[in-house]
C-alpha atoms as a printed R data frame, in Angstrom:
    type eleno elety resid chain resno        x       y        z
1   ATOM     1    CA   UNK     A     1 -217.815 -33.544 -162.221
2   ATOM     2    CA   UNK     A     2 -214.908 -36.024 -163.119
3   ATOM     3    CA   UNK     A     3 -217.777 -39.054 -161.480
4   ATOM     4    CA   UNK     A     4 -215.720 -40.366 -158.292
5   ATOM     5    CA   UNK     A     5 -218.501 -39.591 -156.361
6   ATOM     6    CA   UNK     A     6 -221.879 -40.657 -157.083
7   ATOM     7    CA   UNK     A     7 -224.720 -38.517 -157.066
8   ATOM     8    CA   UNK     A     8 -227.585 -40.827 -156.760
9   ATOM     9    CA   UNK     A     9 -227.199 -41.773 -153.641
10  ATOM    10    CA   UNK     A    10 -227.699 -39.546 -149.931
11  ATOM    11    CA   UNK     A    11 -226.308 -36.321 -150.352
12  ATOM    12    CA   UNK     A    12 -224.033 -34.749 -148.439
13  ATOM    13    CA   UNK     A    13 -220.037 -35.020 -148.070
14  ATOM    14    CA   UNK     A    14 -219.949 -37.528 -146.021
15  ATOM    15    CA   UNK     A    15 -222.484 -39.872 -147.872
16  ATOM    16    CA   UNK     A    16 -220.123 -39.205 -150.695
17  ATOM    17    CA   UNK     A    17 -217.023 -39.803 -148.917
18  ATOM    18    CA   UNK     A    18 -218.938 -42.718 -147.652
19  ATOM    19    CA   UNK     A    19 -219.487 -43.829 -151.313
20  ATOM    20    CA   UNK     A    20 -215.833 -43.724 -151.913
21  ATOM    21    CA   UNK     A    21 -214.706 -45.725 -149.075
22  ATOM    22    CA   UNK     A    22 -216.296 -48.505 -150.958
23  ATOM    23    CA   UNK     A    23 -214.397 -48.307 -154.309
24  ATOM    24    CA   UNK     A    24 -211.093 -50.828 -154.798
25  ATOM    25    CA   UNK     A    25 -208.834 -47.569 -154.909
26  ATOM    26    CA   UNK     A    26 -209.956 -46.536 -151.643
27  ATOM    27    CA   UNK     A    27 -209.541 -49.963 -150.339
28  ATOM    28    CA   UNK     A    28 -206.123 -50.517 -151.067
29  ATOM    29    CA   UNK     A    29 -204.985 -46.900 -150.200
30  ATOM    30    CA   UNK     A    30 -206.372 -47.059 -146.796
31  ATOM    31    CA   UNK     A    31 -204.782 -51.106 -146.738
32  ATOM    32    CA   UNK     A    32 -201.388 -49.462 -147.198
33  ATOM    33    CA   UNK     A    33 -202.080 -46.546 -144.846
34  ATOM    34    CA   UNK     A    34 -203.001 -49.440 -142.208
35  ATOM    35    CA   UNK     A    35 -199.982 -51.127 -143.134
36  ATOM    36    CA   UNK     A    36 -197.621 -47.629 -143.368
37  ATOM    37    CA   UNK     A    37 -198.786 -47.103 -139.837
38  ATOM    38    CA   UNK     A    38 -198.735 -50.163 -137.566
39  ATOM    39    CA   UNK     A    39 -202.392 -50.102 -137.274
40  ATOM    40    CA   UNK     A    40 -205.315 -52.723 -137.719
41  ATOM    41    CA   UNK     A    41 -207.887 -52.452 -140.567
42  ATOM    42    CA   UNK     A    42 -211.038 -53.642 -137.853
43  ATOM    43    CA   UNK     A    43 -209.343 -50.423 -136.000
44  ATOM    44    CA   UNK     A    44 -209.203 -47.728 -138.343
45  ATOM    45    CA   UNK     A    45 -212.845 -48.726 -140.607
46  ATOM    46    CA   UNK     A    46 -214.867 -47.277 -137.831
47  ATOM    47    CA   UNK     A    47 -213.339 -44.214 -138.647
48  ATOM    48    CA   UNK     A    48 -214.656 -43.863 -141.872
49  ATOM    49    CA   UNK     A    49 -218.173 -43.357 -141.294
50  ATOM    50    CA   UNK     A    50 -217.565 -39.873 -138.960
51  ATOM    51    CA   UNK     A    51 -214.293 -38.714 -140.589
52  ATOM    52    CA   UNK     A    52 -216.052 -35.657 -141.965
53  ATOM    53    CA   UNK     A    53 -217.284 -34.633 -138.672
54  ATOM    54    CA   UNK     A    54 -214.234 -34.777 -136.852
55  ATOM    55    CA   UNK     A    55 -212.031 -33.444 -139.743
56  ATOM    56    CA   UNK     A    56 -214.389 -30.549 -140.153
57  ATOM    57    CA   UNK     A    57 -214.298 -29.627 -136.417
58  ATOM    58    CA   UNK     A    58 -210.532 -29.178 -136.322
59  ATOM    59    CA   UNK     A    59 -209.999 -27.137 -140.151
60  ATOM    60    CA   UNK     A    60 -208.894 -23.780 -139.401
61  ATOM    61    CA   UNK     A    61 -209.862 -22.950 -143.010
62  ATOM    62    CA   UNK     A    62 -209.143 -22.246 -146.169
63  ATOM    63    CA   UNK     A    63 -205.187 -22.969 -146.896
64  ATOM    64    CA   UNK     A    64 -203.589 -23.976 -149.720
65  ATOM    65    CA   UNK     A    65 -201.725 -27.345 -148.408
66  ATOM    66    CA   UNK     A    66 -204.381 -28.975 -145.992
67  ATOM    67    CA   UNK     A    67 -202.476 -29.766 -143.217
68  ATOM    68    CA   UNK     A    68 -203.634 -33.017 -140.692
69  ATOM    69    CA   UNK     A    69 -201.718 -31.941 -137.384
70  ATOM    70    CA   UNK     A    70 -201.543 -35.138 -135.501
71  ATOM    71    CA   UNK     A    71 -202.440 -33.831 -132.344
72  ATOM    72    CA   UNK     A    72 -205.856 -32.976 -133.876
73  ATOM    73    CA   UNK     A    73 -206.663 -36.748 -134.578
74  ATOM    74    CA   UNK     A    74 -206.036 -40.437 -133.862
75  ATOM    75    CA   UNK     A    75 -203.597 -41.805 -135.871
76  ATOM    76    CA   UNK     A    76 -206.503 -44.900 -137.196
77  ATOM    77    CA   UNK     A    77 -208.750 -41.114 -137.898
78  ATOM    78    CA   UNK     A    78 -205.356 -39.941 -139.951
79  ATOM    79    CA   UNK     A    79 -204.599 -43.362 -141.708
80  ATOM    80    CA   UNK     A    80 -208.402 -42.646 -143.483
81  ATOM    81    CA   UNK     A    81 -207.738 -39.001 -143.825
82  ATOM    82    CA   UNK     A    82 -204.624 -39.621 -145.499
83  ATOM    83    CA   UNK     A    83 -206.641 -42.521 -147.708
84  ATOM    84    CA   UNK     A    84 -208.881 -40.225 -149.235
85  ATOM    85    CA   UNK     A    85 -206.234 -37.446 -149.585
86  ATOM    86    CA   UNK     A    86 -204.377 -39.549 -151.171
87  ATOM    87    CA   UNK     A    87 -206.770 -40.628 -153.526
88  ATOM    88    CA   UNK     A    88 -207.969 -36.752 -154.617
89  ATOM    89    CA   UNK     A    89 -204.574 -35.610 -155.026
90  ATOM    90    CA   UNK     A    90 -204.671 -38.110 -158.301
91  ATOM    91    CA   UNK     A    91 -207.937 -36.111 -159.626
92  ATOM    92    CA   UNK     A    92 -207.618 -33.189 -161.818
93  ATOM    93    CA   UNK     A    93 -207.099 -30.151 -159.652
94  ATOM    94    CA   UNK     A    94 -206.527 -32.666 -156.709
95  ATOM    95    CA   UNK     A    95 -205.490 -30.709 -153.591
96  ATOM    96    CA   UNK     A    96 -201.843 -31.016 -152.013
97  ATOM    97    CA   UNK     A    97 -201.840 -32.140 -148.089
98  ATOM    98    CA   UNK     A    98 -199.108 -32.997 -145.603
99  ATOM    99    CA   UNK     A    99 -199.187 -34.210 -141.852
100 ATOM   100    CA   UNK     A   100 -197.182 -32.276 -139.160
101 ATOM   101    CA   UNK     A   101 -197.257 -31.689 -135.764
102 ATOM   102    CA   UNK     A   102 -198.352 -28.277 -134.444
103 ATOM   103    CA   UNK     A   103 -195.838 -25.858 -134.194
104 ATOM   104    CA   UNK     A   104 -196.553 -23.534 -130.897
């Protein structure tokens, strides 16, 4: 709807998510997530290609803060979670997120 995600190419979320990852927003995001968290780009790029897989194995459901609980996912896995959070939360109607460690 608002065109962040193009839809002439594979479908599916992660083929758009995928498409994203290769904009100059998502780029410098995830550079200062890297940065942020001690990490190394040639680390945490890998990551992008199955986020959606492994992000959608660990959601709980529907909530309205998604929260990444880091003992759910490597910390290059929440540097490109946090990227692309990041970079909705800007868009109209953008959903609010947090990190935080699972309270048992």
């Amino acid at each position: 709807m608002i065109k962040k995600i193009a839809t002439d190419g594979p479908p599916g979320v992660q083929a758009g998510l995928d498409a994203l990852a290769q904009t100059p927003e998502f780029t410098q995001v995830l550079q200062e997530e890297v940065t942020a968290r001690n990490l190394v780009l040639e680390d945490v790029t890998p990551c992008i290609s199955s986020i959606y897989y492994h992000a959608s194995k660990r959601a709980p459901g529907n909530d309205p803060i998604i929260t990444i609980y880091t003992e759910d996912h490597s910390m290059e896995q929440r540097a490109v979670l946090a990227a692309f959070l990041r970079i909705q939360r800007r868009w109209p109607h953008g959903l609010g997120w947090r990190e935080a460690k699972r309270i048992r």
